[in-house]
C-alpha positions in Angstrom: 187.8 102.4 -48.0 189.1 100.1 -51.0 190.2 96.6 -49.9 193.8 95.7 -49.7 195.4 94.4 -52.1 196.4 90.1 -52.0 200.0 89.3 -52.5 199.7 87.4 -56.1 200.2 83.9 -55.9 203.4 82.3 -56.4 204.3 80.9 -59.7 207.2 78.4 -59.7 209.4 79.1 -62.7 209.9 76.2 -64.8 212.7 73.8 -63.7 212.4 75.4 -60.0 212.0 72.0 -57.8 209.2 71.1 -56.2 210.5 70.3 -52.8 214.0 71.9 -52.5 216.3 69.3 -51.2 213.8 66.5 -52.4 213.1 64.2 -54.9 213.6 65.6 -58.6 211.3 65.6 -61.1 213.0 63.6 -63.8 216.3 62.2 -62.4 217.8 60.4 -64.6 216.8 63.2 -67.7 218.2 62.4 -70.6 221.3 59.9 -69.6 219.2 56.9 -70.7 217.5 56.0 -74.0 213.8 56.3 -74.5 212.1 53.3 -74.3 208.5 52.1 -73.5 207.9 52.8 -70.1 205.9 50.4 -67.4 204.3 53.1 -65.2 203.2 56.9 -65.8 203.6 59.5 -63.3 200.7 60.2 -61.2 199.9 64.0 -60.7 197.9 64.2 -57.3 197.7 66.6 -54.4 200.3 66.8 -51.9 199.8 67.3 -47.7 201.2 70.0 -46.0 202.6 67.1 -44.1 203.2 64.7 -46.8 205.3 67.8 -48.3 207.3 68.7 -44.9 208.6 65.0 -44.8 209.9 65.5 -48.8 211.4 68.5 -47.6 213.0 67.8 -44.2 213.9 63.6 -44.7 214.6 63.1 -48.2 218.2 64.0 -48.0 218.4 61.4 -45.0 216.4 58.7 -46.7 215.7 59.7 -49.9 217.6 58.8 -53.2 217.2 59.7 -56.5 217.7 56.9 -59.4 219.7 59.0 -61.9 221.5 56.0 -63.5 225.0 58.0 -62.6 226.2 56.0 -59.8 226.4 53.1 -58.1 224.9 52.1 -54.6 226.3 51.1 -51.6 223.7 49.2 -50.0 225.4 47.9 -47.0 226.7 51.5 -46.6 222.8 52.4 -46.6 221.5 50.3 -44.1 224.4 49.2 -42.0 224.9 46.0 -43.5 221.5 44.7 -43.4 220.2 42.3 -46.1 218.4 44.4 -48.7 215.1 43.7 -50.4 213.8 46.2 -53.3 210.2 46.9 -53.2 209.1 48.3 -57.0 205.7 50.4 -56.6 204.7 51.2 -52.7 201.4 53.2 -53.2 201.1 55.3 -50.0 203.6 53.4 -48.4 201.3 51.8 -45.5 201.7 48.0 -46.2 206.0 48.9 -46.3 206.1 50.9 -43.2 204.5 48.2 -41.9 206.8 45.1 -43.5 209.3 47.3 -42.1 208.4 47.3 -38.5 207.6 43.7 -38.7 211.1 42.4 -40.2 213.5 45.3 -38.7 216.3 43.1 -39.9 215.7 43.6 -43.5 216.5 46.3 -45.4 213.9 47.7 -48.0 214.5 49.7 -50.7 211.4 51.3 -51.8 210.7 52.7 -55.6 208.5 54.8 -56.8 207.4 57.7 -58.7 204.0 58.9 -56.9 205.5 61.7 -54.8 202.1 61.7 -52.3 203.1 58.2 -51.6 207.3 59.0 -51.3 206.2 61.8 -48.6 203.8 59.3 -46.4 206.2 56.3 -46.6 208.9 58.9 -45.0 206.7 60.5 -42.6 205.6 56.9 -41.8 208.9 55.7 -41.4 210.0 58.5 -38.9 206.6 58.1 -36.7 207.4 54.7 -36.4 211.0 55.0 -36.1 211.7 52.9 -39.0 215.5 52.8 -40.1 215.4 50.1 -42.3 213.4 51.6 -45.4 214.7 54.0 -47.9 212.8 55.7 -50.6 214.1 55.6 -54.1 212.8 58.0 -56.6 212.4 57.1 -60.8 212.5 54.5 -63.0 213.2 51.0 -61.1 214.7 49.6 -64.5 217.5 52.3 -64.2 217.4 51.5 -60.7 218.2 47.4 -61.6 220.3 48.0 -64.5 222.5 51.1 -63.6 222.9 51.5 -60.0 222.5 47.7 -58.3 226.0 45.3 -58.0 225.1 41.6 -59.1 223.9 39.6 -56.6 222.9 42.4 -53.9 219.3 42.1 -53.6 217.8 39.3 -51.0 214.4 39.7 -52.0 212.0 41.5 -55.1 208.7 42.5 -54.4 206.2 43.4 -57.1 203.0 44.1 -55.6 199.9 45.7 -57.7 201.8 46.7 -60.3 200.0 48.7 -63.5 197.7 45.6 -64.9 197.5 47.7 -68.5 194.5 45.4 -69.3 194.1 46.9 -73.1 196.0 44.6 -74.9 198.2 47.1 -76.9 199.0 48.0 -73.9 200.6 44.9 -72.9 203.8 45.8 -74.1 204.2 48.0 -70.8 203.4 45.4 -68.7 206.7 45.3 -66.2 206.7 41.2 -65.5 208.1 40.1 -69.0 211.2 37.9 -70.0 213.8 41.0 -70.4 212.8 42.2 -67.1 213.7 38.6 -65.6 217.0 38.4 -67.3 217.8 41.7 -65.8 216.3 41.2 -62.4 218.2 37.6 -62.0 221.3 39.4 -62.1 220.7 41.4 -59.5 219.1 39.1 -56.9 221.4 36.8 -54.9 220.9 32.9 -55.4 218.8 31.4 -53.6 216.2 35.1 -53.5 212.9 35.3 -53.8 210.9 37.4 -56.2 207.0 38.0 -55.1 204.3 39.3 -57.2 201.1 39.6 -56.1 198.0 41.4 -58.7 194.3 41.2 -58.7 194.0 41.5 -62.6 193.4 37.5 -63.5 195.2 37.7 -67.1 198.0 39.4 -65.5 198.4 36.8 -62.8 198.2 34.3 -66.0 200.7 35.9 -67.5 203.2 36.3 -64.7 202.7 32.5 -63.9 203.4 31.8 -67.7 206.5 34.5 -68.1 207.9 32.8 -64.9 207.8 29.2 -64.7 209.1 29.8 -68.5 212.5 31.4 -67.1 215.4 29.6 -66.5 216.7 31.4 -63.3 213.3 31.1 -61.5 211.7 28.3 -59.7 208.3 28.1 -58.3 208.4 27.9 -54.6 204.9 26.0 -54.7 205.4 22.0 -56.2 202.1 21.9 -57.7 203.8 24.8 -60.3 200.5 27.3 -59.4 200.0 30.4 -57.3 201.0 30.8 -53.6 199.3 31.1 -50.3 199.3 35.0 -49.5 202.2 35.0 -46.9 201.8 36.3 -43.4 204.9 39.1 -44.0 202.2 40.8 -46.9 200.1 42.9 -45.3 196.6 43.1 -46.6 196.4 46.9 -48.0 193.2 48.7 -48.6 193.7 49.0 -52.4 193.4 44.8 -52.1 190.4 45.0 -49.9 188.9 47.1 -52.2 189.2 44.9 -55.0 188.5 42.0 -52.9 185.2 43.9 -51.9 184.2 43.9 -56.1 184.7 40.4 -56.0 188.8 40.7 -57.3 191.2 37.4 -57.0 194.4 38.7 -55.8 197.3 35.9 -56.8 201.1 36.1 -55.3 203.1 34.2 -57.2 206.3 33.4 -55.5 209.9 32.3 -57.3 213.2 31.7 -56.1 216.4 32.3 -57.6 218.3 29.1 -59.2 
């Protein structure tokens, strides 16, 4: 007897989503000018569960930064202070900043869909209402969607060290990323950075005590204790296992 024939696989036509009902693939598209970019998107495998979450939470929790609108962030999270998060990873060392500080609000960007599915399915295992999962460009994010003054907190963490130096250029801690990001922070808020690439840390240091709506939380001017509210993650004790200096750097709003 011949063997049966297999169904052929399924080819998604081009522009099909992904995840129907999740995050899209390029949301903002063309409504913004081209410029150099800070991060690139990661193509990696994504879990049967990892893809369920996408699926089944993003239109509870998930938003994507299309530059067309403005958000209400109180209307988001009930009226809880809000801090954006730009660059989460897997999501681990959130979810967990979120279960430790349920009264704050984090507003998580990335563009690493693996990562946008854990930190969902994270959030709903551990009942987590206070993190929502933003999807693009964290610039179009500041500039376009944010109201002056909403944000109680920026967090930075790990960010893309780009250590060639033509490369620098993409680094996302620069002066026109400060002008824009002071607007958007509250007086009196506090923007962390914390990377185990030395020059980087050098840099950020140098970019930031040089701005004129940042002050260094530390009064000898240098880097800052890790805080207790940062969790260790595993890419950091990785690099702390090569011998890596990780450096948070800590600045408040004028």
């Amino acid at each position: 007897m011949s063997e049966p024939l297999k169904p052929a696989p399924y080819i998604r036509p081009k522009g099909e989503p992904r995840f129907p009902g999740g995050p899209a693939a390029d949301p903002a598209g063309s409504h913004h000018e081209r410029r150099i970019r800070s991060f690139q998107p990661r193509r990696s495998r994504v879990t049967t569960g990892q893809a369920e979450a996408l699926e089944r939470l993003w239109p509870q929790w998930g938003t994507d930064i299309d530059g067309l609108r403005t958000l209400d962030l109180d209307a988001m999270f009930d009226g809880l202070p809000v801090v954006l998060e730009i660059g989460f990873g897997m999501g681990e060392a959130t979810a967990q900043m979120a279960a430790d500080d349920p009264a704050t609000g984090i507003l998580a960007t990335d563009v690493h869909t693996p990562g946008q599915g854990n930190l969902l399915r994270l959030a709903e295992q551990n009942g987590l209402s206070n993190i929502r999962v933003a999807n693009g460009d964290a610039i179009i994010l500041l500039r376009e969607m944010l109201k002056p003054d909403s944000l109680t907190g920026l967090r930075v963490y790990f960010p893309d060290p780009w250590p060639k130096a033509r490369h620098h250029k993409r680094r996302l801690i620069q002066p026109e990323f400060l002008d824009l990001a002071a607007t958007r922070l509250a007086p009196g808020a506090v923007l962390h950075c914390a990377t185990d690439w030395e020059p980087y840390a050098g840099q950020m240091l140098e970019v930031l005590t040089a701005h004129p709506d940042f002050v260094n939380t530390q009064e000898d001017g240098g880097y800052a204790p890790r805080p207790e509210f940062r969790p260790l993650t595993r890419f950091e004790g990785q690099g702390l296992d090569k011998g890596h200096v990780v450096q948070d750097l800590l600045f408040r709003r004028r």
